[in-house]
C-alpha positions in Angstrom: 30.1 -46.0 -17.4 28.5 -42.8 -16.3 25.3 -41.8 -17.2 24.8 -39.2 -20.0 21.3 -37.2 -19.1 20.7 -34.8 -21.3 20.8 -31.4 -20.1 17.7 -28.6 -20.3 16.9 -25.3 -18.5 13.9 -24.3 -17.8 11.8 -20.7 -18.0 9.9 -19.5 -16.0 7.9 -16.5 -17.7 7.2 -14.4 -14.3 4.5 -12.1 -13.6 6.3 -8.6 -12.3 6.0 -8.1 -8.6 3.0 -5.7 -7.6 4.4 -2.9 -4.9 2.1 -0.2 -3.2 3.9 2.9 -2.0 3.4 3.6 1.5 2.2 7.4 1.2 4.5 8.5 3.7 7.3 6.9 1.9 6.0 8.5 -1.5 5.8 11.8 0.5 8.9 11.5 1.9 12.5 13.3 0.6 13.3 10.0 -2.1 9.5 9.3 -2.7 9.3 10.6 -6.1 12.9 9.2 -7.0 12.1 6.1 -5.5 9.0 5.9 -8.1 10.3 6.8 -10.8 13.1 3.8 -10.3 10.8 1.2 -9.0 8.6 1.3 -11.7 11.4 0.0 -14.0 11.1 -3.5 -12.0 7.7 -3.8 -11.0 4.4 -2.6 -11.1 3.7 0.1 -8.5 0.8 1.5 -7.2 0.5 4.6 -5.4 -2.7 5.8 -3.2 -5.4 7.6 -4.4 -5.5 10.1 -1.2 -1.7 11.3 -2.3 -3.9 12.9 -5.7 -5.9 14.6 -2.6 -3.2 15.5 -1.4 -1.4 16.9 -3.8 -4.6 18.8 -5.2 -4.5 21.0 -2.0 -0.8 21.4 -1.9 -0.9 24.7 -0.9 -3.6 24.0 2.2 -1.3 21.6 3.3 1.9 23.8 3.0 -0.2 26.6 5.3 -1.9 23.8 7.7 1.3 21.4 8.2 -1.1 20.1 11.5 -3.6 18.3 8.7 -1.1 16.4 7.7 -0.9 14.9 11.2 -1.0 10.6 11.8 -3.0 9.1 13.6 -2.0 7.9 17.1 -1.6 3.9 18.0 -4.4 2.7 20.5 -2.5 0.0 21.4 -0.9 -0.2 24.8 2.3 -2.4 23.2 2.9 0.5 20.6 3.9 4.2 21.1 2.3 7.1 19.8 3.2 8.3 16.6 5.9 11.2 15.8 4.6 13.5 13.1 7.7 13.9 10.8 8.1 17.3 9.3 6.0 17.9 5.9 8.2 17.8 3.6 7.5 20.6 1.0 10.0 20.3 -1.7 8.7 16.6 -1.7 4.9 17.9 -2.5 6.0 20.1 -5.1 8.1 17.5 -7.2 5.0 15.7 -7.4 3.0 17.9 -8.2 5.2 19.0 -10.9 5.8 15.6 -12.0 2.2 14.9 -12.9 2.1 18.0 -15.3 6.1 16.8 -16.8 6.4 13.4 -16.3 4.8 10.8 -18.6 3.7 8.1 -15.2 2.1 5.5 -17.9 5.7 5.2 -19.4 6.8 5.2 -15.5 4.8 1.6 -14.5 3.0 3.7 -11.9 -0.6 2.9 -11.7 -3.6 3.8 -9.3 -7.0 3.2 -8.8 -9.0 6.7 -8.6 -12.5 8.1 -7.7 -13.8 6.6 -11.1 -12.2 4.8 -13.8 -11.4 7.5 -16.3 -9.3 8.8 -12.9 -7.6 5.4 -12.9 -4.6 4.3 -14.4 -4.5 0.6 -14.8 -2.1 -2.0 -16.1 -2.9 -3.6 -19.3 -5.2 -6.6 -19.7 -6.9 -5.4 -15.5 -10.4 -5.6 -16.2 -12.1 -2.3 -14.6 -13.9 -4.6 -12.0 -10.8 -4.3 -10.3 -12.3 -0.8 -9.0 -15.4 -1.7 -7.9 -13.7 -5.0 -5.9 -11.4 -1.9 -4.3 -14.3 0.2 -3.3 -15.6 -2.6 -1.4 -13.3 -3.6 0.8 -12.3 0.6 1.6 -16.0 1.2 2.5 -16.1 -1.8 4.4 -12.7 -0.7 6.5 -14.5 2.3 7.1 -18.0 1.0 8.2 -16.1 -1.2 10.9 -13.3 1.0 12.5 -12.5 0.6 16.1 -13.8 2.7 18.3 -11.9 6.5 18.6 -10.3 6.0 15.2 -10.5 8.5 12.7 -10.2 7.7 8.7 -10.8 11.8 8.2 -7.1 12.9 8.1 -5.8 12.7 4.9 -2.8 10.3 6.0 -5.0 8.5 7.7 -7.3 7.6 4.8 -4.3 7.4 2.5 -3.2 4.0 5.1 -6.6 2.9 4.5 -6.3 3.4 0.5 -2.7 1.7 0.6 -4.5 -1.3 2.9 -7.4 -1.5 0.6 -5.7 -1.5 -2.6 -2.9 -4.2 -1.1 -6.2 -6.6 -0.5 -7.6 -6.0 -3.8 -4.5 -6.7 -5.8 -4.1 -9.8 -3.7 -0.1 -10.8 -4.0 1.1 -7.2 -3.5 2.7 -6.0 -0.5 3.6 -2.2 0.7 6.6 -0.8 0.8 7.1 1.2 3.7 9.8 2.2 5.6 11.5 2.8 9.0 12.4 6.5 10.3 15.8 6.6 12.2 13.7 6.9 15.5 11.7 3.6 14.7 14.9 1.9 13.2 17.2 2.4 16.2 14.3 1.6 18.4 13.2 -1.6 16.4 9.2 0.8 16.2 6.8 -0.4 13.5 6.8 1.4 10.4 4.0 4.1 11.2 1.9 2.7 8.8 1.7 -0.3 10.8 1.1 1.3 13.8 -1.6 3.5 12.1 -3.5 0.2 10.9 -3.0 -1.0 14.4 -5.2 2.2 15.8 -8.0 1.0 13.4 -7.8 -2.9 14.3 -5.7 -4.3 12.3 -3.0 -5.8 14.0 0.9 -5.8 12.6 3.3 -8.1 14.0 7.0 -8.2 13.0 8.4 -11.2 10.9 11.4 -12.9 13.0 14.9 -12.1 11.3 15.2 -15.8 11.4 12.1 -16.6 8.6 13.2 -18.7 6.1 10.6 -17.1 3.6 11.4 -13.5 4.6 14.7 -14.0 4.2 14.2 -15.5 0.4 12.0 -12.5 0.0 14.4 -9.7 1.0 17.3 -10.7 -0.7 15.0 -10.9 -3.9 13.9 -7.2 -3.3 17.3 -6.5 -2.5 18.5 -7.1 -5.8 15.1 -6.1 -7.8 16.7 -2.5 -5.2 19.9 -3.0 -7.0 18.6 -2.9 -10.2 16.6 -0.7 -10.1 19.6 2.1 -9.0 18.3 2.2 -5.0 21.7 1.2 -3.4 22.3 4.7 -2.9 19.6 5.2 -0.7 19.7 1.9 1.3 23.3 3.7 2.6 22.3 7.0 3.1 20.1 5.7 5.8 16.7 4.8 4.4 15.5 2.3 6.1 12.7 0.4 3.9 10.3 -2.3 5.0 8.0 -4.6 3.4 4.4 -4.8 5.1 2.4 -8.0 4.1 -1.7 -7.5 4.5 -3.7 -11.6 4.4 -7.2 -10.5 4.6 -8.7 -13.9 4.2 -12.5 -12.6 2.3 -9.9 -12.0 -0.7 -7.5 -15.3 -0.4 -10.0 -17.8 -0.1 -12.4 -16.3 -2.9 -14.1 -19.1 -5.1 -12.9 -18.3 -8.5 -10.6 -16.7 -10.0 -11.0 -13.9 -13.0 -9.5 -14.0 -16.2 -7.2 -11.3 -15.3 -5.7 -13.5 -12.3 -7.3 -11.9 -9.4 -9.8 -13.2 -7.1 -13.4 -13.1 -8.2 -14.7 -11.9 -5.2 -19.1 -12.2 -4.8 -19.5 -10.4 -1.7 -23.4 -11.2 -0.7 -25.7 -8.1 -1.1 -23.4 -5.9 -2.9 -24.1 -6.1 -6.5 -24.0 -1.8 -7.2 -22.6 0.3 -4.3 -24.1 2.8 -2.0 -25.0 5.2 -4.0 -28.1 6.0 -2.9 -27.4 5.0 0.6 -27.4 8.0 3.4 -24.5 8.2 5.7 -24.5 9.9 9.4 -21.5 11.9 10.2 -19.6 10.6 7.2 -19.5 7.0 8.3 -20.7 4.1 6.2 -23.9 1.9 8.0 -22.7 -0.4 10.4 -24.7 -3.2 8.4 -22.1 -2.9 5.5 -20.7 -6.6 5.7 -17.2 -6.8 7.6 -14.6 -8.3 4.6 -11.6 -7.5 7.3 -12.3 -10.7 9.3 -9.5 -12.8 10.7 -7.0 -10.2 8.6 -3.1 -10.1 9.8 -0.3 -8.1 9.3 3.1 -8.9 9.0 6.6 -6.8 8.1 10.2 -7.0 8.3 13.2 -4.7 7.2 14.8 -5.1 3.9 
């Protein structure tokens, strides 16, 4: 006689995936679509440096050159090709911010102080110190010849920083046809790559990648995006481990790493810089971090 087991389901109450927009991406032709859509299916962040940006809209639209990216010191990675600014894509956005209500959108950010901020619900405001720490810290240790003064060049940094701080989230970036038919980095990658931090590609064999992508794929799905993925955009996830943040020793109550970094109870605000650059005694949290990113 067969066995009767009763039958039960279990559910699992998940937390929503955390996303940061790759500024070019947000800058890009489908950026603000593509924020407006995601924020329906998980909770994005966007870069403080694209609010710089889009403060000096006009600059920008006169001085396309200052929107220039960096250029890849490695010797394994080209230089970078410096798409064309896209100015109906800076003016959405800066009209959105004035129309569009971005609470109700699931967009959030982490800004010059916190009543620039726009945080989820229930994130304790430490959050923003624990972000300007590891951004002054990438900026006290960059390689050699690399420059964090361009505006998309600090934006990588913000969209690097804010990854670490959040801990599980990864950046969404994407591919331009150049870089897709040529199997290139995203240029975010190869941008991080001029400042030391070095982004390999996931094999298209991974195991966990491909659990991950078809995921994303469907959260795309949902979230209205199929349109996109056939018209040619070509998006990419970008993973950022930065060990100082994963191997923290407790954890806060709001689920993110409580990190104690040793002589840094207040920042520097009293400290004096030279030429803009942060003391080279500001301690290193970038130690032993990797890179890693795939197409969706």
């Amino acid at each position: 006689m067969a066995t009767l087991l009763p039958t039960f389901s279990v559910t699992l109450s998940q937390q929503r995936w955390a996303c940061v927009l790759d500024p070019t991406l947000a800058l890009s032709p489908h950026g603000l679509f593509l924020a407006t859509q995601l924020g329906k299916v998980m909770e994005l962040w966007v870069v403080r440096e694209l609010w710089h940006i889009l403060d000096n809209t006009h600059f920008f639209l006169r001085h396309p050159e200052s929107m220039a990216l960096p250029s890849a010191k490695s010797e394994n990675l080209p230089a970078l090709q410096q798409p064309a600014l896209d100015e109906a894509s800076l003016r959405n956005w800066e009209q959105s911010r004035a129309d569009i209500d971005l609470i109700g959108l699931n967009v959030f950010w982490i800004g010059d102080a916190l009543g620039q901020s726009l945080l989820p619900d229930g994130m304790k405001p430490e959050i923003i110190k624990r972000y300007e720490q590891l951004a002054c810290s990438f900026d006290a240790h960059l390689s050699q010849g690399a420059d964090i003064s361009q505006p998309l060049s600090a934006a990588f940094r913000d969209a690097a920083a804010l990854s670490a701080t959040l801990g599980s989230a990864f950046i969404l970036t994407h591919q331009s046809s150049t870089e897709f038919a040529e199997h290139l980095p995203p240029a975010i990658c190869r941008a991080l790559d001029s400042c030391g931090v070095s982004c390999q590609a996931v094999s298209p064999a991974d195991e966990i990648a491909a659990i991950e992508r078809d995921y994303l794929q469907h959260l795309l799905v949902h979230a209205g995006l199929s349109k996109l993925m056939w018209s040619g955009l070509h998006l990419a996830v970008l993973h950022l481990t930065v060990p100082t943040t994963t191997s923290s020793s407790g954890v806060m109550s709001d689920g993110f790493p409580d990190m104690q970094f040793p002589e840094m109870a207040d920042l520097e605000e009293s400290w004096e810089f030279e030429g803009g650059r942060r003391p080279d005694s500001f301690p290193y949290l970038w130690e032993g971090v990797q890179g890693f990113w795939y197409p969706i």
